[in-house]
DSSP file (Angstrom, degrees, kcal/mol; ACC not computed):
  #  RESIDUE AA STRUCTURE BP1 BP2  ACC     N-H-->O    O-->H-N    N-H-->O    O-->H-N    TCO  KAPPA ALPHA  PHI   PSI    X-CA   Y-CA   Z-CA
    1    1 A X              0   0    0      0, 0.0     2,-0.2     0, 0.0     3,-0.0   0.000 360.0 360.0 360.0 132.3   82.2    4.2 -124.7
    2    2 A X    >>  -     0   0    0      1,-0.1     4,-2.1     4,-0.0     3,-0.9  -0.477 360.0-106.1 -71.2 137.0   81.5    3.8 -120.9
    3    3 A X  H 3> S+     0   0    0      1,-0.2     4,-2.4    -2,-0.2     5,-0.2   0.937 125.7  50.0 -13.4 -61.6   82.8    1.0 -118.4
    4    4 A X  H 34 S+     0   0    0      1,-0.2    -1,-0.2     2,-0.2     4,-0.1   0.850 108.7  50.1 -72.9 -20.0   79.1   -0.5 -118.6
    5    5 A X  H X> S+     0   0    0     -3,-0.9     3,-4.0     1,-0.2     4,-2.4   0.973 115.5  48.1 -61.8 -56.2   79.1   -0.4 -122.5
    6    6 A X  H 3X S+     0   0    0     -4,-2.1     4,-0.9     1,-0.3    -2,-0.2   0.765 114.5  36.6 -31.0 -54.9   82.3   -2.2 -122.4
    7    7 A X  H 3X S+     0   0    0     -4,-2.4     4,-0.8    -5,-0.3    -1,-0.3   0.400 105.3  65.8 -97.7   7.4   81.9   -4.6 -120.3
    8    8 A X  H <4 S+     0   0    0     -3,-4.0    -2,-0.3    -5,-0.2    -1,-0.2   0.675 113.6  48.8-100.7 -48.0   77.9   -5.3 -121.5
    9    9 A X  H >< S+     0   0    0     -4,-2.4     3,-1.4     2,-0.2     4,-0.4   0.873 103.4  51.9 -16.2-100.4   80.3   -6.3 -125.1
   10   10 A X  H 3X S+     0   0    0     -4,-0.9     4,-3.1     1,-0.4     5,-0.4   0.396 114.5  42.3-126.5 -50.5   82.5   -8.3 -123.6
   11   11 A X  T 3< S+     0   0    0     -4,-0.8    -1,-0.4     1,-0.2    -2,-0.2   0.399 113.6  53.7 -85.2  12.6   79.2  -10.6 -121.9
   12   12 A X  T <> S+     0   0    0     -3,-1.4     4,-2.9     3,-0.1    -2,-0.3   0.641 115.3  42.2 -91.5 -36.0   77.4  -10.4 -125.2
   13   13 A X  H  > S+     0   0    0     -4,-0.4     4,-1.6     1,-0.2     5,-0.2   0.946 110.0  54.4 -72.4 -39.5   80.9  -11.9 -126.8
   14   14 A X  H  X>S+     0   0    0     -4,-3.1     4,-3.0     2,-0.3     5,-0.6   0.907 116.2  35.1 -81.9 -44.4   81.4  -14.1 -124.5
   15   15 A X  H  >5S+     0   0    0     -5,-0.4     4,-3.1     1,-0.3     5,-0.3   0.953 105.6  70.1 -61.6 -33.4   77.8  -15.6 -124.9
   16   16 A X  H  X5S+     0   0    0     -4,-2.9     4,-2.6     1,-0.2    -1,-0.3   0.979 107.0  37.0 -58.9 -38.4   78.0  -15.0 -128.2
   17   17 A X  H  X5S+     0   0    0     -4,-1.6     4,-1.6     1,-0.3     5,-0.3   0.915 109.8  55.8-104.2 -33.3   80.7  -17.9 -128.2
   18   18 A X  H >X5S+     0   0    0     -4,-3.0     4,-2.5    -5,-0.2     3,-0.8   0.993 108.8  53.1 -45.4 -49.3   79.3  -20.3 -125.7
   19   19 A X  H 3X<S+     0   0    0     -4,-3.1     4,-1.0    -5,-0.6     3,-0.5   0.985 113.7  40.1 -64.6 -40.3   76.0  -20.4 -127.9
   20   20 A X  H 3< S+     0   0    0     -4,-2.6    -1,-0.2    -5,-0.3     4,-0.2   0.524 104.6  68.0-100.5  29.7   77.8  -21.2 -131.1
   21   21 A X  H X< S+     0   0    0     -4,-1.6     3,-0.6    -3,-0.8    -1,-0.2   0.704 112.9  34.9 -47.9 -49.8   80.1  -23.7 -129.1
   22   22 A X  H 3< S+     0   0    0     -4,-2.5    -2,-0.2    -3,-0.5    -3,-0.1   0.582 101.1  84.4-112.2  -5.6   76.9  -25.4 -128.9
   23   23 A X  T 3< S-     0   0    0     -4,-1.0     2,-0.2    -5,-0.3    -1,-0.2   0.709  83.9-136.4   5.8 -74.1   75.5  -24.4 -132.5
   24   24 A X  S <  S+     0   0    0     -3,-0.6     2,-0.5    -4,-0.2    -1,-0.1  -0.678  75.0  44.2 102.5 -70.5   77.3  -27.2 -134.4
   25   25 A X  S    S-     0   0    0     -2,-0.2     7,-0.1    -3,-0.0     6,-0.0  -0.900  86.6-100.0-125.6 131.5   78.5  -25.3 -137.3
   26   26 A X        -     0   0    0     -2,-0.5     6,-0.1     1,-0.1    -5,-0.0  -0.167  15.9-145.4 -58.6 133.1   80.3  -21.7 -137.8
   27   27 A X  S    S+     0   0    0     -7,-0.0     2,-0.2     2,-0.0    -1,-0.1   0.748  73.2   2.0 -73.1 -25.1   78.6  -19.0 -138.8
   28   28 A X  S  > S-     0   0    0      1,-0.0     4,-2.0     0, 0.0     5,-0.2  -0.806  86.4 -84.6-132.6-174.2   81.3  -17.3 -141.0
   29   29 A X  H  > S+     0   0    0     -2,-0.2     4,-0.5     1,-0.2     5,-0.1   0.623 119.2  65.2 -76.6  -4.4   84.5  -17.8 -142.1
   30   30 A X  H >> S+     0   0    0      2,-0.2     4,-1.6     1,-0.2     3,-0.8   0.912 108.2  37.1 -56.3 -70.9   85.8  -16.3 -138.8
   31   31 A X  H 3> S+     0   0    0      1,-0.3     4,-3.1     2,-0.2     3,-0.4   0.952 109.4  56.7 -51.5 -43.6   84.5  -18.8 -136.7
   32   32 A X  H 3X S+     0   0    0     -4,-2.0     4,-1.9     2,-0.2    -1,-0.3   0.747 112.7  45.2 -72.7  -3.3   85.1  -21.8 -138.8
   33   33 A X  H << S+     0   0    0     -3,-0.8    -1,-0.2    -4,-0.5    -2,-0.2   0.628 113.2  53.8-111.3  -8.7   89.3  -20.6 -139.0
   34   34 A X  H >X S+     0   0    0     -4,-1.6     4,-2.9    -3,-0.4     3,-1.0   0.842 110.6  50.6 -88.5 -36.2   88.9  -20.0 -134.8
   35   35 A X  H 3X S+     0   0    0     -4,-3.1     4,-1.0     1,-0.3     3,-0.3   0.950 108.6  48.1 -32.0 -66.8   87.5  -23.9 -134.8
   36   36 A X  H 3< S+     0   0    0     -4,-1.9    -1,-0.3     1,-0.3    -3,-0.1   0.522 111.6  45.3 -79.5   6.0   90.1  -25.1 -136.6
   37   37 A X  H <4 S+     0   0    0     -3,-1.0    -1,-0.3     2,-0.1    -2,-0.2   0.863 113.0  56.3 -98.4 -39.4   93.1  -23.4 -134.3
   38   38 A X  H  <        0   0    0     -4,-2.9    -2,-0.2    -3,-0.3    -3,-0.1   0.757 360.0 360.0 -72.4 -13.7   91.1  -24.6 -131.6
   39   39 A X     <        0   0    0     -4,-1.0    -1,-0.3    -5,-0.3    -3,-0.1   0.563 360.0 360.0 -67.8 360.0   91.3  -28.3 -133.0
């Protein structure tokens, strides 16, 4: 994997998590058990 892939991730993840910040409800159980840590 290249620098540009890498960091082309990193702003896909990072969106990914703004957009289901603003969602409502977690899409797996991954999300809902980062929700609740974050609580």
């Amino acid at each position: 994997m290249t620098e540009d892939d890498s960091s082309s991730s990193q702003e896909k993840t990072w969106l990914g998590k703004l957009a289901h910040a603003f969602s409502g409800e977690p899409q797996s159980r991954e999300e809902l058990a980062g929700t609740l840590r974050a609580a």
